[in-house]
C-alpha atoms as one frame of an Amber mdcrd trajectory, in Angstrom:
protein
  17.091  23.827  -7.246  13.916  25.015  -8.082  11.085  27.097  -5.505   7.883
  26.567  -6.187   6.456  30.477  -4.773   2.616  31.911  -4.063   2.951  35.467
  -5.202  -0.556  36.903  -5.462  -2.105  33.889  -5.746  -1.998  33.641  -1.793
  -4.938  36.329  -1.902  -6.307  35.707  -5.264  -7.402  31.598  -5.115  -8.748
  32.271  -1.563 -11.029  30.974  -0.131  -8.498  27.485  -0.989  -5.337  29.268
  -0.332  -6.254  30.366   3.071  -5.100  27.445   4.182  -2.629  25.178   1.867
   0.563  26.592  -0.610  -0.630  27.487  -4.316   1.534  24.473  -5.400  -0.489
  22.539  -3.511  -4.149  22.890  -5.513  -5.094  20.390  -7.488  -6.221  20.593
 -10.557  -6.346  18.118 -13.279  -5.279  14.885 -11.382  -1.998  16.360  -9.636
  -1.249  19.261  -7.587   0.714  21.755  -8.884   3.950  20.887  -6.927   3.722
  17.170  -8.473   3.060  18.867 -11.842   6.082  20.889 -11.739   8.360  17.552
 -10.341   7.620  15.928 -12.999   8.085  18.078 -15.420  11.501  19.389 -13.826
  12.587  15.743 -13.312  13.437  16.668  -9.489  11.436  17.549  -6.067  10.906
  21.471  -5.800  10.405  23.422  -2.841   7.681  25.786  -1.543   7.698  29.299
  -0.390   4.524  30.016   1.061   3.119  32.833   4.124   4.728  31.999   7.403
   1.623  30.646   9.325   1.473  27.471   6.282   5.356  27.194   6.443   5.925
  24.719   9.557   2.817  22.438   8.335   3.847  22.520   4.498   7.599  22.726
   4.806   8.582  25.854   3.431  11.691  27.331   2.314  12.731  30.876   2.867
  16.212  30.591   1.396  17.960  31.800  -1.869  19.912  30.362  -4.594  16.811
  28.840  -6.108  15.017  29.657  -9.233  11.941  30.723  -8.529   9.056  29.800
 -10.248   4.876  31.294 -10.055   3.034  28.589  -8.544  -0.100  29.652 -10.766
   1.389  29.008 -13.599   0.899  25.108 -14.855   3.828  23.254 -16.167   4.415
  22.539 -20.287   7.474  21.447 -21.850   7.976  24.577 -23.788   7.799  26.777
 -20.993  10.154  24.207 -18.592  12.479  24.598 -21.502  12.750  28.382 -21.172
  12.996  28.652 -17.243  16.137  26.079 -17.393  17.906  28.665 -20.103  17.231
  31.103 -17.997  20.746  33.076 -16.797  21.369  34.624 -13.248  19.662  37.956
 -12.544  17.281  37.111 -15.597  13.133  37.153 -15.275  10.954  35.400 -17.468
   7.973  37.423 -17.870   4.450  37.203 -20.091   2.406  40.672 -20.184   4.290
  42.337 -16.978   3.611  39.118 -14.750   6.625  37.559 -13.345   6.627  33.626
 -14.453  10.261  32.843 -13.173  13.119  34.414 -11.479  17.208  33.116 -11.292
  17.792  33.585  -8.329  14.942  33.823  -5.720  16.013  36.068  -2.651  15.676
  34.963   0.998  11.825  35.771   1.882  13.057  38.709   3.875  14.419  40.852
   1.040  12.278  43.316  -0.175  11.444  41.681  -4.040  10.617  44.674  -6.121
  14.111  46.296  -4.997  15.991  43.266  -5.312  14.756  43.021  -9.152  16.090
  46.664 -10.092  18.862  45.432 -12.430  17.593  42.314 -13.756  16.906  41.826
 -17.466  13.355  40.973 -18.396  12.657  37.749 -20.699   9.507  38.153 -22.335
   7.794  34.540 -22.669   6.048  34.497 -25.924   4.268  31.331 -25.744   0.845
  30.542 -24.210   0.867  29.900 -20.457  -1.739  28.473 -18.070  -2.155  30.888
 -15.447  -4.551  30.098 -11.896  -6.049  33.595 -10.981  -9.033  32.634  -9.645
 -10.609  30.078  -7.995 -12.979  29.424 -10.985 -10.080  28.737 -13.208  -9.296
  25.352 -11.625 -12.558  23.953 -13.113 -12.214  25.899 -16.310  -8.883  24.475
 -16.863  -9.493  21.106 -15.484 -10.083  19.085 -18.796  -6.537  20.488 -20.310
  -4.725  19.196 -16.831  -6.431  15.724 -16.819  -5.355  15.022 -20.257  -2.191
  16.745 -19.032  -1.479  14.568 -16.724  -2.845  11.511 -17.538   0.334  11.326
 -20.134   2.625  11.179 -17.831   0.425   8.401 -16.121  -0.159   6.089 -19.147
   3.941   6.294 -19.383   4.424   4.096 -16.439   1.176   2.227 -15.534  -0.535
  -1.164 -16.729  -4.227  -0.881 -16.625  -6.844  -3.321 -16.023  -9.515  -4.937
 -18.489 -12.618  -3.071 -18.350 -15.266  -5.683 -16.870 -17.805  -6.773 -19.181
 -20.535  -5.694 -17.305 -20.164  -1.825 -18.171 -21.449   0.176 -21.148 -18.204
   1.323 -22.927 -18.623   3.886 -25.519 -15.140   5.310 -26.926 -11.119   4.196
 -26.325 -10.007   6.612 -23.698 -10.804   4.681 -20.547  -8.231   3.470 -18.438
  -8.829   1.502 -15.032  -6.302   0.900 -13.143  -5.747  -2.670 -11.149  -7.342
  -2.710  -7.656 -10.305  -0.035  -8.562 -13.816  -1.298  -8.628 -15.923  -0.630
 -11.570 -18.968  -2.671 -12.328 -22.516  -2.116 -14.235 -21.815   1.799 -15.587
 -21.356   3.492 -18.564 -18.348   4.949 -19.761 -18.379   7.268 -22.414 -14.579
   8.841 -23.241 -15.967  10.291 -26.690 -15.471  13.875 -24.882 -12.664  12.820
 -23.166 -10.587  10.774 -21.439 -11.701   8.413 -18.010  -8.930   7.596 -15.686
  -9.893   5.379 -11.704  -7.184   4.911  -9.634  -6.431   2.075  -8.051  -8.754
   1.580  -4.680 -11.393   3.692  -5.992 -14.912   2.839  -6.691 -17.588   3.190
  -9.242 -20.611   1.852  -8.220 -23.432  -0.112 -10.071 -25.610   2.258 -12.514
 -23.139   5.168 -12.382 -23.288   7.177 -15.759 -19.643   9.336 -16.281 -18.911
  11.438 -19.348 -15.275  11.988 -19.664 -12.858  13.774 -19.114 -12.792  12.278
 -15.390 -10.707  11.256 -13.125 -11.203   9.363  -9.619  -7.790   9.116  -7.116
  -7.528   6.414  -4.661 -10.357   5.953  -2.330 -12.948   7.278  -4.676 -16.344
   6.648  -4.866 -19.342   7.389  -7.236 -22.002   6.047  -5.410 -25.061   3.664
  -7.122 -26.608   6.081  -9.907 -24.180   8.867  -9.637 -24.119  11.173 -13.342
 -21.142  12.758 -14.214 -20.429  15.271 -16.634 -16.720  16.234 -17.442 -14.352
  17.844 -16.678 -14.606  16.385 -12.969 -11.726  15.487 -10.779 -12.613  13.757
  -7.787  -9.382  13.829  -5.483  -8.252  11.147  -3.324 -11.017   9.173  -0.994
 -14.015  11.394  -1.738 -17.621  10.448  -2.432 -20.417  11.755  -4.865 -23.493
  11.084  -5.641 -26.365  12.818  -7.419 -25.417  14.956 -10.330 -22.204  16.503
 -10.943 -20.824  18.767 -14.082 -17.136  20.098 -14.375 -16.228  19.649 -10.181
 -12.826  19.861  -8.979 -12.523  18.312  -5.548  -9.421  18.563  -3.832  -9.740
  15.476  -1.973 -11.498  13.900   1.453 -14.470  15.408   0.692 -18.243  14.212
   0.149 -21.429  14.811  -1.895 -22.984  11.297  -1.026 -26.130  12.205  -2.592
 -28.910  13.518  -5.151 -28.560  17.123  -6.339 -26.870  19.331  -8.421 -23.126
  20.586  -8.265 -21.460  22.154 -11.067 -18.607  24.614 -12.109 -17.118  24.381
  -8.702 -13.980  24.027  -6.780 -14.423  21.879  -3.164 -11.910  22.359  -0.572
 -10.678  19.352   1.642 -12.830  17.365   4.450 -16.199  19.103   3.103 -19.985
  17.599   3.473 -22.763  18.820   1.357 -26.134  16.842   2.918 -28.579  15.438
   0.967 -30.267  16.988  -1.645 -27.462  19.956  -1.448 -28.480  22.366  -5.305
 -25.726  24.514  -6.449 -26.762  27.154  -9.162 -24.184  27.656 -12.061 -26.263
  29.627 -14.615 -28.462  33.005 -14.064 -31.722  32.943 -14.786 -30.794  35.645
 -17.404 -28.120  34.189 -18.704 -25.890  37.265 -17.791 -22.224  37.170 -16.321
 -21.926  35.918 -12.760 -20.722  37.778 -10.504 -18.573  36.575  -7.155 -16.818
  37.415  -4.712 -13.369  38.452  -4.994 -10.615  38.326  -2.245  -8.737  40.758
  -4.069 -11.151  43.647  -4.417 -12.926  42.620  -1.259 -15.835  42.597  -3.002
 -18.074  41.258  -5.667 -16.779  41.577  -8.887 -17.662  40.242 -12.847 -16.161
  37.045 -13.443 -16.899  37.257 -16.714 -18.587  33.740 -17.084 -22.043  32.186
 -17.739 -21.113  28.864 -15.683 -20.197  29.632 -12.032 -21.074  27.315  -9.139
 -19.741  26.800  -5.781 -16.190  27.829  -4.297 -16.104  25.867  -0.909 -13.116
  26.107   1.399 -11.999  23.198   3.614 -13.792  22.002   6.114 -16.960  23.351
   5.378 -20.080  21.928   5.808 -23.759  22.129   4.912 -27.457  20.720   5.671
 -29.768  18.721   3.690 -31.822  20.740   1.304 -29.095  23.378   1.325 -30.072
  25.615  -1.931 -26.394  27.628  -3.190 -26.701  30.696  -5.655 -24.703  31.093
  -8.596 -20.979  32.023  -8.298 -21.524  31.508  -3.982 -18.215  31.942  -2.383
 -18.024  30.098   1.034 -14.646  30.244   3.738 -12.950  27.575   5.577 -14.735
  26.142   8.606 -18.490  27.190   8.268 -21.529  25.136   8.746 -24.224  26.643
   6.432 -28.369  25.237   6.855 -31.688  26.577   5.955 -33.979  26.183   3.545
 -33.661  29.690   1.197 -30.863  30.276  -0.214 -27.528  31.791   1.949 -25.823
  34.891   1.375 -23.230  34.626  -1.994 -20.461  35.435   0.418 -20.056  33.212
   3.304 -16.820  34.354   5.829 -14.767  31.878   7.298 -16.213  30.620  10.636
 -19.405  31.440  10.056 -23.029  28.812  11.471 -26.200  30.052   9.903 -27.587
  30.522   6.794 -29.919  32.898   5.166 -32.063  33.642   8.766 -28.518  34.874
   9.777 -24.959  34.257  10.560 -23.078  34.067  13.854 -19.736  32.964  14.475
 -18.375  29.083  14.768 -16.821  28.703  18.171 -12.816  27.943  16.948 -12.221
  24.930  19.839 -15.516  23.431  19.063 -14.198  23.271  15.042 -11.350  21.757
  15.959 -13.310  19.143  17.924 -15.670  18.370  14.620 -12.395  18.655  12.621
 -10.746  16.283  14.693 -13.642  13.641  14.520 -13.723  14.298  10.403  -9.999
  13.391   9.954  -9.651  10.901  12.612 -12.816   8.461  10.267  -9.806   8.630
   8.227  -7.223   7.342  10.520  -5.765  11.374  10.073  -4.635  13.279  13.225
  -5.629  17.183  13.313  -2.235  18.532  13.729  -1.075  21.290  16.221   0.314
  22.725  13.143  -2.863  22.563  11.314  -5.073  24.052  14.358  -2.518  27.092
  14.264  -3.397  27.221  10.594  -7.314  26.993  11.376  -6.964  29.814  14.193
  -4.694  32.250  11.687  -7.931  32.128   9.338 -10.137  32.256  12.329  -8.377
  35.780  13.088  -7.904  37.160   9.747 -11.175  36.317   8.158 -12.859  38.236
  11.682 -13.101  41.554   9.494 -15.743  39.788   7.068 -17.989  38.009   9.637
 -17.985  41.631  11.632 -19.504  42.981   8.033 -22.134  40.748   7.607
């Protein structure tokens, strides 16, 4: 039995993590949980904070081995968590990759490993530490995953009517893809069945569309983009992860960004990814509680779910914005935008909680989705613990 568990990824991929498992990102064209299945050959469980247990159905118990949900799957590294003895920890440059066995969630952990032997993993591992590195590692996972997908799947002819340029595009039966160009040179281009490429749509692989897709008449793609299931894009897009149920419908610019679930950027929504200087962007850091060096030249958008903005909305490079805000105006925002917060750069005051769960409600229920009392509970645990940020700005 193997347990799936946050660690300090709970605090480190927030804004995402406030309000879904680690295991359940997605990057690539799986979530991490799906990654790990199919890697393992067998379901795995989750342990994640209490307030996401009931709604993601976690387990506390032991006599599991536990593996770091930010680490990504490969076969060599599979292979060495399955030698792996009781009371031994597989470890890579003092972080903890696996553990046999996991304690119940109530034991104190750094006490209970006094006496186990430390395994040090010397191959290369794929580590999430940041929000930013689902987009920078999002053209290894879609070529990643897409071999475990051309195993078992029969795809479709492409239709004459596209421009195909290169052999690594694969359609599957039931998606809709008619008058683009297709250009897999860089990389691979994988549609799900039920998605939806419109007419004069220009994608650059790697890229993948899940079920329900859709690139909308004229859309440009650059890879590595991952459009999760039943989201829609327009515009211009360059190395986007979205998670899934989210849209950009129209023109402007998004790139090296991560978008939470049932998100809306208006028309004409900009994102910055480069500094006018070229220099390293700086963001803001969950961690540190702060804004801190990320170190890279490309930095976009990090959007939590169920966020929102206006037409004309104008984003700064390596902007950081919570779960359930509504951001409008036309200069650009702050860089750091707390959970709950209605305003833009004129100012911020707070979203009313019962009045997000009534546009939250109206959002899921388009797609036949019921708001949970599980997931208000969620929403109104980040509500209370992201007050401290809103209260600084």
């Amino acid at each position: 039995m193997f347990t799936l568990f946050d660690g300090l990824g709970h605090v480190t991929l927030k804004p995402l993590t406030y309000t879904r498992p680690v295991a359940d990102l997605r990057v690539g064209i799986y979530t991490v949980k799906e990654k790990w299945e199919l890697f393992l050959e067998e379901s795995c469980n989750v342990r994640t904070k209490d307030y996401l247990t009931d709604r993601f159905h976690g387990f506390d118990g032991p006599e599991s081995i536990g593996i770091a949900a930010t680490v990504l799957p490969d076969p060599a590294l599979v292979k060495a968590i399955k030698e792996l003895e009781a009371n031994q920890l597989l470890v890579k440059d003092g972080m903890v990759l696996a553990i046999n066995s996991l304690p119940e969630s109530t034991v104190d952990f750094d006490a209970y490993l006094e006496g186990f032997e430390m395994i040090e993993y010397d191959g290369e591992v794929s580590v999430l530490r940041k929000p930013a590195d689902l987009f920078l590692l999002n053209q290894q996972e879609i070529e990643c995953d897409l071999n475990w997908i051309k195993s078992s799947t029969e795809f479709t002819v492409i239709d004459q009517s596209n421009t195909v340029i290169g052999d690594q595009i694969y359609i599957e039966e039931g998606a809709s893809v008619k008058g683009c160009s297709l250009n897999s040179e860089s990389g691979p281009i994988y549609i799900a069945s039920g998605a939806e490429v419109m007419e004069g749509s220009m994608i650059r692989g790697p890229f993948a569309a899940l079920p329900g897709s859709v690139c909308k008449m004229g859309s440009k793609i650059y890879g590595a983009t991952t459009l999760g299931p039943y989201c829609k894009v327009g515009g211009e897009l360059n190395n986007v992860v979205f998670q899934g149920y989210s849209n950009k419908g129209h023109d402007g610019f998004l790139g090296n960004s991560v978008i939470g679930m049932w998100c809306n950027l208006g028309a004409d929504t900009n994102t910055s990814n480069l500094k006018n200087n070229y220099g390293s962007v700086r963001a803001w850091n969950y961690s540190e509680e702060a804004q801190t060096d990320t170190g890279l030249l490309f930095h976009g958008l990090i959007m939590g779910d169920h966020s929102k903005c206006g037409i004309n909305t104008m984003f700064n490079t390596g902007t950081v914005v919570g779960v359930s805000t509504n951001v409008f105006g036309g200069e650009f925002p702050p860089k750091f935008i707390p959970s709950f917060s209605w305003g833009g750069n004129g100012g911020m005051t707070v979203y009313d909680l019962d009045k997000s769960f009534e546009t939250a409600d109206r959002v899921m229920s388009r797609r036949d989705i019921e708001l949970t009392e599980s997931e208000k509970l969620i929403l109104k645990r980040v509500f209370e613990d992201s007050k401290k940020y809103r209260d600084r700005s």
